[in-house]
C-alpha positions in Angstrom: -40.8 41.6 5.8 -42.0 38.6 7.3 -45.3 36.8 6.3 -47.9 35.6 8.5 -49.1 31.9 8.2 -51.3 31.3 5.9 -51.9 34.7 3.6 -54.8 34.1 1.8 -56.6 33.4 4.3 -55.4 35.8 6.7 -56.1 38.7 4.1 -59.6 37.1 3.6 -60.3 37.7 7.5 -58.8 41.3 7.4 -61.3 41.9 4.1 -64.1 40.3 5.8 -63.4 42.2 9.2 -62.0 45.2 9.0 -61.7 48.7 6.7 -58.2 48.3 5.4 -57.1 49.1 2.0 -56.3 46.8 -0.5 -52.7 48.2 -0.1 -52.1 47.9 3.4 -53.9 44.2 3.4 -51.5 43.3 0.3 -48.5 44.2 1.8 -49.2 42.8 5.0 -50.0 39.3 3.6 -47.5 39.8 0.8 -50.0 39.5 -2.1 -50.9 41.5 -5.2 -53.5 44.2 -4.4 -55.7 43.0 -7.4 -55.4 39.6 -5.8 -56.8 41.0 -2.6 -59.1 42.9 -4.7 -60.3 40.0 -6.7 -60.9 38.3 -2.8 -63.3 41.0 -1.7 -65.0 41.1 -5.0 -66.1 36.9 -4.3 -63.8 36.0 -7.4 -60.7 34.6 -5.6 -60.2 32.0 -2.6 -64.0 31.3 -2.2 -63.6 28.6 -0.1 -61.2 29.7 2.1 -62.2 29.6 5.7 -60.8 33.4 7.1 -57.7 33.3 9.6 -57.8 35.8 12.6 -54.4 37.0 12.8 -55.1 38.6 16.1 -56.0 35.0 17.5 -52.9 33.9 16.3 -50.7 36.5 17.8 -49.5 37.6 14.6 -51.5 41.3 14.4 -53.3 43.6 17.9 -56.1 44.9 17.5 -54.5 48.6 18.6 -52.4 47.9 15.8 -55.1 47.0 13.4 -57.2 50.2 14.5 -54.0 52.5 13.9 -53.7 51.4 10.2 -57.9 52.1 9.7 -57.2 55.3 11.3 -54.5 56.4 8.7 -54.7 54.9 5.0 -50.6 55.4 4.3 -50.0 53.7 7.4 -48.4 50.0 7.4 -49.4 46.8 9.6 -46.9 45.2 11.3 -46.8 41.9 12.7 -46.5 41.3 16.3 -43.1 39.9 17.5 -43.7 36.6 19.1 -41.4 34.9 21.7 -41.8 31.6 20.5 -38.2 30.5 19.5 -37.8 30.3 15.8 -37.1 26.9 14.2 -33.5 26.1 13.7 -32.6 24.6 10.4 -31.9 21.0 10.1 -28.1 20.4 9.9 -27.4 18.7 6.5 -26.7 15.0 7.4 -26.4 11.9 5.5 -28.4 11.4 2.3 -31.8 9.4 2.8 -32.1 6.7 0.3 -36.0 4.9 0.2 -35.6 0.9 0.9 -36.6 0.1 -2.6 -33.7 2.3 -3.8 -31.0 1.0 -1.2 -30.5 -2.3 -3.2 -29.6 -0.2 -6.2 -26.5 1.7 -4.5 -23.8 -1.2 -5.6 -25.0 -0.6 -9.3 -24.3 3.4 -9.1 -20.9 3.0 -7.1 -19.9 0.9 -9.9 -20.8 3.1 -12.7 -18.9 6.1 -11.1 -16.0 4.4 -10.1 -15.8 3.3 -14.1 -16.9 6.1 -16.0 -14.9 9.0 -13.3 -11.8 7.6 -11.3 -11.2 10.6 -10.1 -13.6 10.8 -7.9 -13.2 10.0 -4.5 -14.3 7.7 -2.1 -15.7 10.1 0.4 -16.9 11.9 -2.7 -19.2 8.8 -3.7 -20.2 8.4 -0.1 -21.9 11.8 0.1 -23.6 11.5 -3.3 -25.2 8.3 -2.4 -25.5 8.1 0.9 -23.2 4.9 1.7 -19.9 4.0 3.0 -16.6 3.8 2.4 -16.5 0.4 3.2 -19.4 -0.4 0.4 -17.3 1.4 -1.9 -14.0 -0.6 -0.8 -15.8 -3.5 -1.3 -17.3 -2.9 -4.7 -14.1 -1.7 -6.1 -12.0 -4.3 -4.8 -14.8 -7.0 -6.0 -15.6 -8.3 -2.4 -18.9 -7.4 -2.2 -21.5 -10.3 -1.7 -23.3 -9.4 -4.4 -20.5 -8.8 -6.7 -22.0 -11.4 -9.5 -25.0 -9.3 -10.0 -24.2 -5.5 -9.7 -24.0 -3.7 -12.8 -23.3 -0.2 -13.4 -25.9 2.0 -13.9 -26.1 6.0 -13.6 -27.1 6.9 -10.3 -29.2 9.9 -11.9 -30.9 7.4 -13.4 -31.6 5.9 -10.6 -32.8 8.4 -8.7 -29.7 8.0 -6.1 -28.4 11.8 -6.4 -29.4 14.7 -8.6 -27.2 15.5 -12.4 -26.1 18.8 -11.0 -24.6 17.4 -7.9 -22.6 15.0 -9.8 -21.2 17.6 -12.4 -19.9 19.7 -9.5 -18.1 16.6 -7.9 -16.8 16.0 -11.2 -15.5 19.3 -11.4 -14.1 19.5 -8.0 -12.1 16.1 -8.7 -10.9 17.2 -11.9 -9.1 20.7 -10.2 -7.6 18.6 -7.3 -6.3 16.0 -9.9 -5.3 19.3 -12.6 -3.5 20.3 -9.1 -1.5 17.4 -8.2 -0.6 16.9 -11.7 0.5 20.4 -12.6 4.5 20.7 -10.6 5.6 17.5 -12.0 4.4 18.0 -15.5 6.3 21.4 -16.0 9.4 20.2 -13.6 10.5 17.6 -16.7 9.6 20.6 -19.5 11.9 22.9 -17.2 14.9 20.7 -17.2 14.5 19.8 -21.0 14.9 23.5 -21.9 18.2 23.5 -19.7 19.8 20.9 -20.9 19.1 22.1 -24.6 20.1 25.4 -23.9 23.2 23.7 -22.5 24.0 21.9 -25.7 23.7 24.8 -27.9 26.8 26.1 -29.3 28.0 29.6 -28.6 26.9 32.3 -31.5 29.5 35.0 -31.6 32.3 32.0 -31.8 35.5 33.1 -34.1 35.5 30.4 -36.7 39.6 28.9 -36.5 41.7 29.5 -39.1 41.8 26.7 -41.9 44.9 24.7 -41.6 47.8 25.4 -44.2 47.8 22.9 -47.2 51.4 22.3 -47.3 52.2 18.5 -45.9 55.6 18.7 -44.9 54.5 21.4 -42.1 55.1 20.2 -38.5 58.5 18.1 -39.3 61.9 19.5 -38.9 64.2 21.5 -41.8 67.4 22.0 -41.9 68.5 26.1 -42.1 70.1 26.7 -45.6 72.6 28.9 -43.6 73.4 25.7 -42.2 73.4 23.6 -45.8 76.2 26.5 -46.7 78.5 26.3 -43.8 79.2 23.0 -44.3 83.2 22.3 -45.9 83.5 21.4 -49.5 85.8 18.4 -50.3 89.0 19.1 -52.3 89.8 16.1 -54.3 93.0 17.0 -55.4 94.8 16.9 -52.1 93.0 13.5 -51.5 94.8 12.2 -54.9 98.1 13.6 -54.0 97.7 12.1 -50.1 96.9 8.7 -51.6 100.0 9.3 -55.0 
């Protein structure tokens, strides 16, 4: 439920001005009923000047009377036709003039202390440009002699929280990028290992045989016996 502006004082008008119970003024202003209690007893908000919410446009007085009438009964707050405010659309990062000379010191620190940060990264944290960051990486800024790093939390330049989450976000895209080609080389070294391995269930080869004269050629001994047998007696008589 919404609340009107200014509570206190509105329930201090509704105590001052009309019969309500505690309840119904406490859950109209969105207080504790001792609260509003302690306000009709003179304890609380003494000083505080009462707030006609029926000026305002926030209560009626028919609805004001219907709520004395029954005790259970609940106020409720007048819709108005004034257009609501519309939230400010988050821009770029105010930094205060005495702060702004202080922004090539922080760039500095983060581009040391996390690389993986980047550029448009440190632009929203601080509030500058890419082209401040170019310059202060690349050592072209004007001031380059005199800038050292310093932690922009420190400085006031962005909040700790804000810079652990960029952190974080950096270290997943770079955990990302990194991940395929670290496990492509580990793939391939399993391959060619399992390709090297020798076969398990391999029959070992039979030894070779001792003897040394296997491989060359031997004569048959069928052959040895077949060949003729030299009678020297008819070579005596032929040469007598």
């Amino acid at each position: 439920m919404a609340q009107p502006l200014m509570p206190k004082a509105t329930a201090v008008w509704l105590v001052e001005n009309t019969t309500l119970t505690f309840d119904q003024i406490a859950g109209f202003c969105g207080l504790h009923r001792l609260e509003v209690q302690a306000i009709a007893d003179g304890e609380v908000a003494i000083s505080i000047v009462g707030l006609d919410p029926v000026y305002n446009g926030q209560l009626t007085l028919e609805e004001i009377k219907r709520c004395e009438a029954d005790p259970r009964a609940h106020l409720k707050m007048t819709k108005s036709d004034l257009p609501l405010p519309q939230m400010r659309t988050k821009g770029a990062r105010y930094t205060p003039v005495s702060k702004r000379g202080e922004k090539p010191d922080a760039i500095a620190y983060l581009i040391k202390n996390y690389p993986e940060l980047l550029d448009a990264q440190i632009a929203r944290l601080l509030g500058t440009t890419k082209e401040t960051i170019g310059k202060v990486r690349d050592r072209s800024h004007w001031n380059t002699a005199n800038i050292k790093p310093q932690n922009p939390v420190l400085l006031g330049l962005c909040k700790q929280a804000d810079l652990e989450a960029a952190v974080k976000r950096a270290q997943r895209r770079v955990e990302r990028e990194q991940g395929p080609q670290e496990t492509a080389p580990e793939t391939s070294l399993q391959e060619s290992s399992i390709d090297t391995m020798a076969p398990i269930d391999q029959p070992a080869e039979p030894e070779a045989d001792q003897n040394p004269t296997e491989g060359f050629a031997s004569t048959p001994s069928s052959q040895q016996d077949e060949q003729p047998e030299i009678d020297h007696d008819a070579m005596i008589k032929s040469l007598g």
